[in-house]
C-alpha positions in Angstrom: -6.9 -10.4 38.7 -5.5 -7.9 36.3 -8.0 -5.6 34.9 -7.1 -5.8 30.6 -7.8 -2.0 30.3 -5.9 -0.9 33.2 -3.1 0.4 31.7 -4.7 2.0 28.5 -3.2 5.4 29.4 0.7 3.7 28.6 -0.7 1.7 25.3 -2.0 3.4 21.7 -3.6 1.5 18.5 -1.1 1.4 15.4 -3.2 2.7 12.8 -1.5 4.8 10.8 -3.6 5.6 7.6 -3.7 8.8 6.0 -6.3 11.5 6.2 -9.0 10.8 3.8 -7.2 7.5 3.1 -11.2 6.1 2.2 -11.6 8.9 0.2 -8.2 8.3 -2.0 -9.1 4.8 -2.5 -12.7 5.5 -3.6 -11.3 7.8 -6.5 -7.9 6.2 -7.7 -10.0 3.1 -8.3 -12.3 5.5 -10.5 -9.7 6.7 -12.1 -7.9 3.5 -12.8 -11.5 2.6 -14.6 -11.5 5.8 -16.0 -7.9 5.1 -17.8 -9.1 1.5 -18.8 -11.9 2.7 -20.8 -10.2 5.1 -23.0 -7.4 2.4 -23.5 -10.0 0.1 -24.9 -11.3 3.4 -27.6 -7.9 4.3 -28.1 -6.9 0.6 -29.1 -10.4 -0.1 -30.9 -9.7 3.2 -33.0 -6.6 2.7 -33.9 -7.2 -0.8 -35.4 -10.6 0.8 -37.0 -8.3 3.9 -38.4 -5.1 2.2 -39.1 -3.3 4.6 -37.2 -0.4 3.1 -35.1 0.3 6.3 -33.3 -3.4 5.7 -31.8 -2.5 1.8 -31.0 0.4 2.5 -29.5 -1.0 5.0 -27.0 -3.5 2.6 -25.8 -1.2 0.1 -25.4 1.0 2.4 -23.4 -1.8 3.5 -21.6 -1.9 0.3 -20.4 1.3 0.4 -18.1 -0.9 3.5 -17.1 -4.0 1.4 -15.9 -1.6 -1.3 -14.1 -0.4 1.0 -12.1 -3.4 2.7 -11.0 -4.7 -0.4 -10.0 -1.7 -1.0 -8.0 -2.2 2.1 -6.4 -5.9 1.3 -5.4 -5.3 -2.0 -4.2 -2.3 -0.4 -1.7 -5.1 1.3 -0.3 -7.1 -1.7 -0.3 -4.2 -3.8 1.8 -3.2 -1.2 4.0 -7.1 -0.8 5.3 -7.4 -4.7 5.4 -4.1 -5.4 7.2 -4.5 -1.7 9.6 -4.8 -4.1 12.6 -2.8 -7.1 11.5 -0.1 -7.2 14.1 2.4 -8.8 12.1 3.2 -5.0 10.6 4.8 -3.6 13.8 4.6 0.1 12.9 1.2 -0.8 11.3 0.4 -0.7 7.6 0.5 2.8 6.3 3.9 2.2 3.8 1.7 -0.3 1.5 1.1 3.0 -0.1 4.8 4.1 -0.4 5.6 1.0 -1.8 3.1 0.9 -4.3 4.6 4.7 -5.2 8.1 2.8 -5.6 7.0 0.2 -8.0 4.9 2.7 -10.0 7.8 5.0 -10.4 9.9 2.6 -11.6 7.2 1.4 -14.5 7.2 4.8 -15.3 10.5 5.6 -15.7 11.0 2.2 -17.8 8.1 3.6 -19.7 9.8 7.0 -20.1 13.1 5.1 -21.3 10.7 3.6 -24.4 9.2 6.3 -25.2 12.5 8.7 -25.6 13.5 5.4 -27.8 11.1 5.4 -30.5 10.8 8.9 -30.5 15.1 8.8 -31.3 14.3 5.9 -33.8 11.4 8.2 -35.6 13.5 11.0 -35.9 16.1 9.2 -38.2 12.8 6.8 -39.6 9.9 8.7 -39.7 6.7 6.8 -40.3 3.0 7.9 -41.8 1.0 9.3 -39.3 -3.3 9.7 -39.8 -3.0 13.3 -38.1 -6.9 14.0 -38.8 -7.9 10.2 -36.3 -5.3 10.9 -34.0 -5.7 14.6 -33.1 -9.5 14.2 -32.3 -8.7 11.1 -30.1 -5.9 12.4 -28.2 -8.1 15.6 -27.5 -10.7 13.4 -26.0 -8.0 12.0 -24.1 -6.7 15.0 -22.5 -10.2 16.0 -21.6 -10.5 12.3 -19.8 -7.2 13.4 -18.0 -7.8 16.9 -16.9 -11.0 15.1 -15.3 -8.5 12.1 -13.8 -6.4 14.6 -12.4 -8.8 16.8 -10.8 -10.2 13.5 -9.1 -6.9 12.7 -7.6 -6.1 16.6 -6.6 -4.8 16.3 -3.1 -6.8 18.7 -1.6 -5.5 17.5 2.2 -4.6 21.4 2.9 -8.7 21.8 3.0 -8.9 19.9 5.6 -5.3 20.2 7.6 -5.7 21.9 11.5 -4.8 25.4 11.0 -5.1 26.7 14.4 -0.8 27.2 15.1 0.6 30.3 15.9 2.4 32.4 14.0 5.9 31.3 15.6 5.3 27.9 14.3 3.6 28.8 10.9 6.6 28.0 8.9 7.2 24.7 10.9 3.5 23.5 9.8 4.2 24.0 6.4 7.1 21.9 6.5 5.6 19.5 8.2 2.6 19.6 6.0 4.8 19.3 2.9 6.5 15.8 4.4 3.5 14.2 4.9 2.6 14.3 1.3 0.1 10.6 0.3 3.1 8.7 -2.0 0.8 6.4 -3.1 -2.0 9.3 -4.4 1.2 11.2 -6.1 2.4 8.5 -8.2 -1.2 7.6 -9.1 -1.7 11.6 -10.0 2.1 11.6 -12.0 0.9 8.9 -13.9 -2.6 11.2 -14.8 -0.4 13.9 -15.5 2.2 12.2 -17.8 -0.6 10.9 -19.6 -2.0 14.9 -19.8 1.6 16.4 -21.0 1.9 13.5 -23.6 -1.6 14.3 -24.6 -0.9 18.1 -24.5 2.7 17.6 -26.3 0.6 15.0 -29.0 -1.7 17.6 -30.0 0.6 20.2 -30.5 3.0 17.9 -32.7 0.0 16.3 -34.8 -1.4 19.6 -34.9 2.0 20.8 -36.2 2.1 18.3 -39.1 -1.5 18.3 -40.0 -1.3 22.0 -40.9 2.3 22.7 -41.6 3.2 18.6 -42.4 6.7 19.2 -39.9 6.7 15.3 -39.4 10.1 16.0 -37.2 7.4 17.6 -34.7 6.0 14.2 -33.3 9.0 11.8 -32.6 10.9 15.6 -31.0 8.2 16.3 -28.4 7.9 12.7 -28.0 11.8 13.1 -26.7 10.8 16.2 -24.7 8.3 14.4 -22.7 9.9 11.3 -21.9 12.4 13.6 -20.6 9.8 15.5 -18.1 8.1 11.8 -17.4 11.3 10.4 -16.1 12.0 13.4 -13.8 9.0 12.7 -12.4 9.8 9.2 -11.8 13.3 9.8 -10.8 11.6 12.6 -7.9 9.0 9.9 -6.9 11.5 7.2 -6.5 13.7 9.2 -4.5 11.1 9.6 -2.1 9.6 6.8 -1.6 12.3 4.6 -1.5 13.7 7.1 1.4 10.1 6.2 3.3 11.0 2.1 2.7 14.2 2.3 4.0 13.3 4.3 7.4 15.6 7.4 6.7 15.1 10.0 8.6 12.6 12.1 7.1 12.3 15.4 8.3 16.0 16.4 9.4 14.7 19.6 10.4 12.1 18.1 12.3 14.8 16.1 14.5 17.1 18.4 15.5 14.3 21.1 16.5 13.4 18.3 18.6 16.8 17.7 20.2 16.3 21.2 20.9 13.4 21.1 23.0 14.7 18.0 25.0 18.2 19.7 25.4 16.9 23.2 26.2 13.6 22.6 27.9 13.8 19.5 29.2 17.6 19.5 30.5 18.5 16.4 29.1 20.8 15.0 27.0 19.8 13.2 23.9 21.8 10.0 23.6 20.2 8.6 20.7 17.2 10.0 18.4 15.2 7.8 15.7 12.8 9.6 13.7 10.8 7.9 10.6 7.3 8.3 8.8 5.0 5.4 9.5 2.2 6.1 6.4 1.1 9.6 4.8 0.7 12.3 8.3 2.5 9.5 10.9 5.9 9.9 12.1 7.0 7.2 14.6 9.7 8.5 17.2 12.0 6.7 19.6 14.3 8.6 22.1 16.8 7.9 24.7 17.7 10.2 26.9 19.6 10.5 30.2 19.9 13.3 33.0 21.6 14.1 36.5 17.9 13.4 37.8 14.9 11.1 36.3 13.0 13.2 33.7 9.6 13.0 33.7 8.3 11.0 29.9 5.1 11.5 30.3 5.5 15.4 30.2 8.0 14.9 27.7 5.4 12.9 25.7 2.8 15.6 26.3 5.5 18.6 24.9 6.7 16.4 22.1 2.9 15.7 21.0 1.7 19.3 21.6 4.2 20.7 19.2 4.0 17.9 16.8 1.0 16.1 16.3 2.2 13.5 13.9 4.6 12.0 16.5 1.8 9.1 16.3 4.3 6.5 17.9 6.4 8.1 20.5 8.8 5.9 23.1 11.1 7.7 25.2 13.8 5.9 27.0 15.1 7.4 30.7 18.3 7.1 32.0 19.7 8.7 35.1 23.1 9.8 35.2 25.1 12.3 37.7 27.3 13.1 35.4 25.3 13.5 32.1 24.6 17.3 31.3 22.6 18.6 28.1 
């Protein structure tokens, strides 16, 4: 009778969570209550002071909240479903989808804002600059504090012990492995910071020196840095969901190393992130004589340690030189 655990040294787990993944959920879901709170002042206050300016922050605030609690609840599916074996190259893109969806609400959100900021311009409309500066200033102070939360501070706690020869190579590496799902959750802090930021320079600008033009223009100029944003995190993500190649770099250094030191020719090459620190890799090869995978699993691994899903395909032919 076969022994279940005999071949254990051919099989691996398909887990592919990112560092601290835990630790990201724990504090996007703090911020995401964080960001509800101040909707509810921000809304409360407004109705209290008549000032739409405040309303209409909390209410957009609110697109700000929804996707924060997307963004914690991708953490929350991808942990649940890390051993469901219906995802094949296991769960870790919940995240990167999340990223996707959140982008896109912010660059609708972006497209609304530049809109009634246009409309202002040519209509403008009373503003209670005294209310609204205090409030927004509370509300940067509640974003610094949301932003400092979601800091990715994974270079802390990233393996630094690389030689100098591959130093640059790390860094790369590092800089593709980037949590989607914590960057769009930390945008959306930060384009709540820079619209707070730009708010209290504009309402400071007409409180003191009653430009009224000052709101609705900075209102322009950060819809326009918000939808940059978007447009970068979109980009990215959507890359991740349709299994692009992500690090080109990556893939032909790696070509190298099984054309150089191996001695084999590279007849095919897939190479794709699985979730935040996880590339999956699948390689078919062929040589005048039967290369050895295992070592070539062992070199491949050495030098890149997020090759967490690695097949490599032999085939042996006479003919076939590097």
């Amino acid at each position: 009778m076969n022994n279940p655990h005999e071949h254990t040294a051919w099989t691996h787990g398909h887990v592919f969570l990112g560092h601290g993944h835990e630790r990201a959920e724990a504090r996007t879901r703090l911020v995401a209550f964080l960001t509800a709170a101040f909707m509810v002042v921000e809304i409360v206050t407004g109705l209290l002071f008549g000032s739409m300016a405040l309303l209409a922050d909390g209410v957009h605030m609110a697109t700000h909240v929804g996707a924060l609690g997307l963004a914690a609840a991708a953490y929350w599916l991808a942990r649940r479903h890390a051993h469901n074996r219906r995802f094949s190259f296991g769960s870790g893109k919940f995240g990167d989808l999340a990223a996707f969806t959140s982008a896109i609400v912010l660059g609708l959100l972006s497209l609304g804002v530049a809109a009634e900021s246009v409309r202002r311009v040519f209509e403008p409309v009373a503003v209670h600059y005294g209310e609204a500066l205090y409030i927004a200033a509370i509300g940067l102070a509640v974003n610094i504090a949301s932003a400092a939360l979601l800091h990715d501070d994974h270079d802390h706690h990233h393996d630094h012990d690389h030689d100098h020869a591959h130093a640059h190579e790390h860094d790369h590496d590092h800089a593709r492995h980037r949590d989607h799902n914590l960057r769009a959750a930390y945008v959306h802090v930060l384009a709540d910071a820079a619209t707070s930021v730009l708010a209290i320079l504009a309402l400071g600008s007409g409180l003191l020196f009653n430009l009224r033009w000052a709101d609705p223009v900075v209102g322009i100029i950060g819809a326009a840095v918000i939808a940059s944003w978007a447009y970068g995190l979109i980009r990215d993500s959507a890359l991740v969901l349709l299994d692009a190649e992500d690090d080109p770099a990556m893939a032909h250094a790696i070509r190298g190393i099984i054309e150089g030191e191996v001695g084999a020719r590279v007849l095919d090459l897939h190479l794709w992130r699985l979730g935040p620190g996880h590339h999956g890799l699948i390689v078919s090869l062929a040589g005048s004589v039967k290369p050895d995978s295992d070592a070539i699993k062992r070199k491949l691994s050495e030098r890149y340690p997020s090759l967490s899903h690695l097949t490599v395909e032999i085939n042996v032919c006479p003919d076939c030189a590097p």
